[in-house]
RONUTOR-599445 format. One record per residue (C-alpha): residue number from 1; residue in one letter; x, y, z. Coordinates in pm, 1 decimal. Each point is the difference from the previous one (the first is absolute). Last residue first. Layout:
N
+-----+------+----------+----------+----------+
: seq : type :       c1 :       c2 :       c3 :
+-----+------+----------+----------+----------+
: NUM :    a :        X :        Y :        Z :
...
+-----+------+----------+----------+----------+
END
This chain:
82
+-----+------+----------+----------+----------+
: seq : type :       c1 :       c2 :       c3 :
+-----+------+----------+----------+----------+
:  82 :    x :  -2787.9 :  10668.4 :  -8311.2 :
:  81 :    x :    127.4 :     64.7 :    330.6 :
:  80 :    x :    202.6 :   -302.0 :     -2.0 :
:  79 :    x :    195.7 :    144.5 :   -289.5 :
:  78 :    x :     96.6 :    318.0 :    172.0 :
:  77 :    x :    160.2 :   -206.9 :    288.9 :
:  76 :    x :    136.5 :   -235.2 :   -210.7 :
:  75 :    x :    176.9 :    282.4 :   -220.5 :
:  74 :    x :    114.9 :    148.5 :    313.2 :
:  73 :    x :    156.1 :   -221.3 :    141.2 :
:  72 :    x :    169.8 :   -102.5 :   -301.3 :
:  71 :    x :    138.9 :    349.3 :    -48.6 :
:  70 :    x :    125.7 :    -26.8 :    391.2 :
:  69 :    x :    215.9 :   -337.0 :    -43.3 :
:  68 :    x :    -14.8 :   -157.8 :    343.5 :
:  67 :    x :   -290.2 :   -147.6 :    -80.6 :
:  66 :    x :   -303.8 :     -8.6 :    308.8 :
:  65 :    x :   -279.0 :    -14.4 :   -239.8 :
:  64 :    x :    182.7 :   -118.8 :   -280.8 :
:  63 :    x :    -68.0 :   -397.2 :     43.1 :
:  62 :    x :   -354.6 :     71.0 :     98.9 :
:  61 :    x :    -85.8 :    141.1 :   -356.3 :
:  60 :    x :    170.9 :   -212.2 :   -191.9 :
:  59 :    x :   -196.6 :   -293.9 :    212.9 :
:  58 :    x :   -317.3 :    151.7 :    -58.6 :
:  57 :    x :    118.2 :     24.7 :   -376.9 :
:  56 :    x :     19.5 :   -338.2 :     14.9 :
:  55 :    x :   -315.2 :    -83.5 :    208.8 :
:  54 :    x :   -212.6 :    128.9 :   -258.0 :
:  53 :    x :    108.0 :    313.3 :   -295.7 :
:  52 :    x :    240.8 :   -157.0 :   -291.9 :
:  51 :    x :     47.7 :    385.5 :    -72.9 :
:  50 :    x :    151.4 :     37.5 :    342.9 :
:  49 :    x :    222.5 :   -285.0 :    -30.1 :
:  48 :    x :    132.1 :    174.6 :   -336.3 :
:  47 :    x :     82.3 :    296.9 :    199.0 :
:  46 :    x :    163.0 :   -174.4 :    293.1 :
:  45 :    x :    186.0 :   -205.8 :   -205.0 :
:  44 :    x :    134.2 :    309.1 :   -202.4 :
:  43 :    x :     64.4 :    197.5 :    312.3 :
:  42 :    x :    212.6 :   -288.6 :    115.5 :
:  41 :    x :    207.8 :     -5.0 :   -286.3 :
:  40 :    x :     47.3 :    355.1 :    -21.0 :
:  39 :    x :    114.2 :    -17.1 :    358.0 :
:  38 :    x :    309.8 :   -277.7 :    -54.3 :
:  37 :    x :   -148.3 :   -300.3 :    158.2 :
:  36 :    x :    121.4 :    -86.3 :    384.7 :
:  35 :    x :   -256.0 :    211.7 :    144.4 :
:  34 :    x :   -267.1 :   -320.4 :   -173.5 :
:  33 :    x :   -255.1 :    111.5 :   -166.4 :
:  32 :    x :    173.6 :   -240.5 :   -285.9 :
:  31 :    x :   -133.9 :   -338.9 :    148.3 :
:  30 :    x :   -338.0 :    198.3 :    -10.8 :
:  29 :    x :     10.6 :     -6.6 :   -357.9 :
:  28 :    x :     76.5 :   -340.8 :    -71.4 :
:  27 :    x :   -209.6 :   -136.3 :    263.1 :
:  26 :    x :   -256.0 :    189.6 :   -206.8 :
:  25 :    x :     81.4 :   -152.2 :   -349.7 :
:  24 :    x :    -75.4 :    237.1 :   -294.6 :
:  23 :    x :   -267.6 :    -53.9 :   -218.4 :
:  22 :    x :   -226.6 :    212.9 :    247.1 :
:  21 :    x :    223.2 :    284.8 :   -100.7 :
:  20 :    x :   -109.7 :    -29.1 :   -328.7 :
:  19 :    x :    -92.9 :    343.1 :    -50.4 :
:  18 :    x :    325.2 :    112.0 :    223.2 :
:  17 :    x :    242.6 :   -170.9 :   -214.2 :
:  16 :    x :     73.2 :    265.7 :   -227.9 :
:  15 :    x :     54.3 :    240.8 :    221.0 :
:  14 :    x :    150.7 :   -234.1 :    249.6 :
:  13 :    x :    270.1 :    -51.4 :   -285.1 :
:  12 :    x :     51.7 :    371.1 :    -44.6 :
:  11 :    x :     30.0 :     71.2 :    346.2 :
:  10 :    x :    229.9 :   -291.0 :     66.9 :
:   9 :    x :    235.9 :    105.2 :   -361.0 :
:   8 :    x :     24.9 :    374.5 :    163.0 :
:   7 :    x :     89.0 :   -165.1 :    352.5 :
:   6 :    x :    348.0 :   -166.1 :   -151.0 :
:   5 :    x :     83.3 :   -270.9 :    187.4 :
:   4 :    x :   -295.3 :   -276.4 :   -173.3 :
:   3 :    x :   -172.0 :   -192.1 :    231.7 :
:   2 :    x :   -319.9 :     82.3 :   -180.8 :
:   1 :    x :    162.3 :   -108.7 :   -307.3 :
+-----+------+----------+----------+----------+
END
């Protein structure tokens, strides 16, 4: 459901999702950071990657450094100074 089209049903899925986040497979994930996922999609990866914490939300946080997509930017950006 985290591929889902519609980005309420993503958000409400990564909601649910996020305390088991570690549950979730990171290649998975990271497949999804990819520019050619719809953006809700990728901000959910990136959001549950974060929660996972280590090298995959390292990665999450490399892979929107230089996004094309502003918001995501700056969501990494504000997340790495955490």
């Amino acid at each position: 459901m985290l591929d889902d089209p519609a980005p309420g049903v993503v958000r409400e899925v990564t909601l649910a999702v996020l305390p088991s986040a570690g549950l979730v497979p990171g290649e998975w994930l990271a497949e999804r950071l990819d520019a050619g996922w719809p953006r809700h999609v990728r901000l959910a990866a990136f959001r549950l990657l974060l929660v996972r914490g280590g090298a995959p939300g390292q990665r999450a946080l490399l892979a929107f450094r230089d996004d094309p997509d502003g918001l995501l930017r700056e969501r990494a950006a504000r997340a790495a100074l955490r």
